[in-house]
C-alpha positions as CSV (number, residue, x, y, z in Angstrom):
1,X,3.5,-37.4,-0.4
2,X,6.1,-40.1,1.0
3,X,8.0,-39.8,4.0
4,X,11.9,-40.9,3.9
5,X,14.2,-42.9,6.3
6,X,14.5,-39.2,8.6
7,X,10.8,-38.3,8.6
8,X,11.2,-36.1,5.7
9,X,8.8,-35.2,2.9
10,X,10.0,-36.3,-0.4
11,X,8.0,-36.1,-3.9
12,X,8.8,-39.3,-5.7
13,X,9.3,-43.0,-3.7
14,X,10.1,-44.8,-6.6
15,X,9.7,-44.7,-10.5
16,X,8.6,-48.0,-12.7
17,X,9.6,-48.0,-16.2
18,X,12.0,-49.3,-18.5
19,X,15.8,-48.1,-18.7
20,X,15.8,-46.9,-22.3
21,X,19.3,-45.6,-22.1
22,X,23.0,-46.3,-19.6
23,X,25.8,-43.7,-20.2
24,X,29.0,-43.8,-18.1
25,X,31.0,-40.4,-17.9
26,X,33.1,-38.5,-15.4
27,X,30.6,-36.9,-13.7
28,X,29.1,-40.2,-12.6
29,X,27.1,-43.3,-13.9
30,X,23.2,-42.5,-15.4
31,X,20.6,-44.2,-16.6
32,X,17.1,-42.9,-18.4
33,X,13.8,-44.7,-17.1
34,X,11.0,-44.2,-19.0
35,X,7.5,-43.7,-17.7
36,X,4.6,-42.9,-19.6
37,X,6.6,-41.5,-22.1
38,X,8.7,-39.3,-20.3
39,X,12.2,-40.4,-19.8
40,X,13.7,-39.5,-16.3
41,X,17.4,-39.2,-15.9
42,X,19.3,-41.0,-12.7
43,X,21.9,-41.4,-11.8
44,X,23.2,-44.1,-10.0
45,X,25.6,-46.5,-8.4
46,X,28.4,-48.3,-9.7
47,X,26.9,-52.0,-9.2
48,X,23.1,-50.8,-10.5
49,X,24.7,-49.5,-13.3
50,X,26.4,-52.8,-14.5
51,X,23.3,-54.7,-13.4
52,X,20.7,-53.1,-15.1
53,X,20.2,-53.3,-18.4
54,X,18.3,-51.8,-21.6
55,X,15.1,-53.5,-22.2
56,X,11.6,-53.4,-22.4
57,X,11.1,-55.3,-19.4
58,X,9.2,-52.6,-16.6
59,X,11.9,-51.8,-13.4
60,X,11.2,-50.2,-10.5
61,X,13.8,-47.5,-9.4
62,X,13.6,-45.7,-5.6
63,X,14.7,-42.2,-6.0
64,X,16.0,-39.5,-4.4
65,X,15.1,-36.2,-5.4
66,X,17.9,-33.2,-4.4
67,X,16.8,-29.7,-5.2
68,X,19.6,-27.4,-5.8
69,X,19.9,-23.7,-6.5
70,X,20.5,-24.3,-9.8
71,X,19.2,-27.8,-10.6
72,X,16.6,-30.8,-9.8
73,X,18.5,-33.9,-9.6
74,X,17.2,-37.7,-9.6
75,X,19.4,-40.8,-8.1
76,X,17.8,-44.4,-8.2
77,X,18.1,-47.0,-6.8
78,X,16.9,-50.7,-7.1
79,X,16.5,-50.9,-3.8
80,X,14.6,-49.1,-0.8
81,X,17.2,-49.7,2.0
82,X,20.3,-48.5,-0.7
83,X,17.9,-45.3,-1.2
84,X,17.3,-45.1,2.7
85,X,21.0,-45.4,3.5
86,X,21.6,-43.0,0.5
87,X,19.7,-40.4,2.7
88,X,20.5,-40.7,5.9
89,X,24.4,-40.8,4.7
90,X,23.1,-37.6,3.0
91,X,21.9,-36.1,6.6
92,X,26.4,-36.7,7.9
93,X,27.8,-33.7,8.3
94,X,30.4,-33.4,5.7
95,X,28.8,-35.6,2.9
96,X,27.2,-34.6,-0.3
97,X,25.4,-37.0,-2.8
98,X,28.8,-37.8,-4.6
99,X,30.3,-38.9,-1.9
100,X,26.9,-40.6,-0.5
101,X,27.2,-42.5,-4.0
102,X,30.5,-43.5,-4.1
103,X,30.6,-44.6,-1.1
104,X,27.1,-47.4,-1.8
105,X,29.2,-48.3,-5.1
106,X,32.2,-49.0,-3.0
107,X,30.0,-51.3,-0.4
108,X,26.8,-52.7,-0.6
109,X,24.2,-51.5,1.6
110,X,25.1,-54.7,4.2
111,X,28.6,-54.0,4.4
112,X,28.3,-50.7,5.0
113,X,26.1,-50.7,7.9
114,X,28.3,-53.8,9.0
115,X,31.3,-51.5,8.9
116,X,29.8,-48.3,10.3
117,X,28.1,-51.2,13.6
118,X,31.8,-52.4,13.7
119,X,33.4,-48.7,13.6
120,X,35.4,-49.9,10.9
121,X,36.7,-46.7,9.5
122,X,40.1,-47.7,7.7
123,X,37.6,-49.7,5.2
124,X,35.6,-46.7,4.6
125,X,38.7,-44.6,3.4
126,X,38.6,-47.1,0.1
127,X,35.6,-45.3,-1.1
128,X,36.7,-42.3,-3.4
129,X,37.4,-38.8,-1.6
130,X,36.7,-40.2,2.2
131,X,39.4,-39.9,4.3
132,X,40.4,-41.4,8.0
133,X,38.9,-38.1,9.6
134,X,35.8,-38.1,7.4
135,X,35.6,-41.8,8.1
136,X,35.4,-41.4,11.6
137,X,32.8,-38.8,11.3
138,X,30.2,-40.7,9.4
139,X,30.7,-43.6,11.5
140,X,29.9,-41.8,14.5
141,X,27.1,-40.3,13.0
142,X,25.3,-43.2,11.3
143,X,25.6,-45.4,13.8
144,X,23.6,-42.8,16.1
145,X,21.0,-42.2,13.4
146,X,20.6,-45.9,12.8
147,X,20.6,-47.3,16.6
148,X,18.3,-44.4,17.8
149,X,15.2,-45.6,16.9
150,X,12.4,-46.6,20.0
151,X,11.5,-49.6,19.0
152,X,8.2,-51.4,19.8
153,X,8.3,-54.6,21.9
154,X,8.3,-57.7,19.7
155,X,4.8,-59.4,19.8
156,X,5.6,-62.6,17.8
157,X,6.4,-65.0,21.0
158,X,8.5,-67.2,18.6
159,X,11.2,-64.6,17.8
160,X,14.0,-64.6,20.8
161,X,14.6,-61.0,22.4
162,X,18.2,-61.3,22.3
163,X,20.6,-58.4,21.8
164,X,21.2,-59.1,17.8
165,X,17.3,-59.7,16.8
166,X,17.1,-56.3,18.9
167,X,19.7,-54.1,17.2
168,X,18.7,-55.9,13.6
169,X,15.1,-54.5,14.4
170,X,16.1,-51.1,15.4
171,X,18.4,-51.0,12.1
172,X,15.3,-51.9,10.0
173,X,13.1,-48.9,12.1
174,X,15.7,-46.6,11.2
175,X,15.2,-47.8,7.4
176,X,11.0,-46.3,7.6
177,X,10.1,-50.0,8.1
178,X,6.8,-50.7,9.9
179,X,7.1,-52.9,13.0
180,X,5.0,-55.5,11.4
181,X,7.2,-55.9,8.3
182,X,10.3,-56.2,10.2
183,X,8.5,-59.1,12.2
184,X,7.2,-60.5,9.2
185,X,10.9,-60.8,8.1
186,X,12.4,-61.7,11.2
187,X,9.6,-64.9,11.6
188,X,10.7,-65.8,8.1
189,X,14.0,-65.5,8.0
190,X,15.2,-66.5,11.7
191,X,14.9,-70.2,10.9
192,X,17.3,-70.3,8.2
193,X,20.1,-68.8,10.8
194,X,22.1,-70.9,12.5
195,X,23.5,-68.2,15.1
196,X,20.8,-66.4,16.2
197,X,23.0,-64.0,17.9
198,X,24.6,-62.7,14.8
199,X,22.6,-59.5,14.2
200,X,25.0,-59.0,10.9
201,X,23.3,-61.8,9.5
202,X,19.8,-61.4,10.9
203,X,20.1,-57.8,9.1
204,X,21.0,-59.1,5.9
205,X,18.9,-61.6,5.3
206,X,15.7,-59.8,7.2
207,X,17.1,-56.9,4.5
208,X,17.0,-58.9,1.6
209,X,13.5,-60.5,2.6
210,X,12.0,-56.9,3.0
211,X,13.1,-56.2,-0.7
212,X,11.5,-58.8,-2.3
């Protein structure tokens, strides 16, 4: 068994195949990953959809399984911290997978955290069916589930303890990230950033780092 962003049990982490079939319709964007000869159906945001592609070429999707009364559905994702987000935007009062999904086509997973750190909730009514009051709901609920993690001390002397490494590195807990990853990323990545009190760019490049 895995463990998500919350802690939870889930049955599949991720899926490596090759997408043997896209279809667009209005229920939503899918896309059929093949495994061993069974083809798994996804579906899938907006900007994974456009960049992945038919081919034989073996892609790794993290999924997210949602049991319901009266069916078993997959979403992927091509990255772990979209999946993550996925989740925990799954755990907001108020929000269902739909909306969970239009709202990670409508921002990438960056901006969103960037605008849910910023409380920026008139940019979160541009994602389909989320309005100002529901805005202001998952903002203050995300930001809680994302800056609530107890993080360990940094033990790398050569990272600063300022204020944006720390709330980057609590961001990245809340994500299911080990402590030793995140200071992997941080030693890699904190020499490339000219501000090193800009935790929005500490996040997205430690993010990006993390998912390669």
């Amino acid at each position: 068994l895995c463990y998500n962003a919350l802690g939870e049990k889930i049955m599949f982490d991720y899926l490596k195949g090759i997408i043997s079939d896209k279809r667009k319709s209005v229920k939503g964007n899918y896309i059929t990953i093949e495994v061993l000869g069974v083809g798994y159906l996804l579906e899938v945001t907006d900007s994974d959809f456009v960049q992945l592609n038919t081919s034989e070429t073996v892609q790794k999707m993290y999924t997210s399984l949602i049991h319901r009364e009266d069916a078993m559905l997959l979403y992927g994702f091509s990255t772990k911290e979209t999946r993550d987000i996925f989740q925990i935007l799954l755990s907001v009062s108020g929000v269902g997978a739909k909306m969970a999904i239009a709202l990670l086509s409508e921002f990438d997973t960056y901006d969103l955290i960037s605008l849910v750190i910023d409380g920026n909730f008139k940019e979160l009514t541009h994602a389909k069916g989320v309005g100002p009051k529901l805005a202001q709901k998952i903002i203050l609920e995300l930001k809680d589930k994302l800056m609530k993690a107890d993080v360990p001390k940094i033990s790398n002397p050569k990272i600063p303890q300022n204020q944006a490494v720390l709330d980057a590195q609590t961001i990245m807990e809340s994500l299911g990230y080990e402590n030793q990853e995140i200071e992997n990323a941080l030693a890699r990545i904190l020499p490339t950033i000219e501000n090193a009190d800009n935790a929005e760019e500490i996040l997205r490049k430690a993010l990006m780092c993390l998912s390669t």
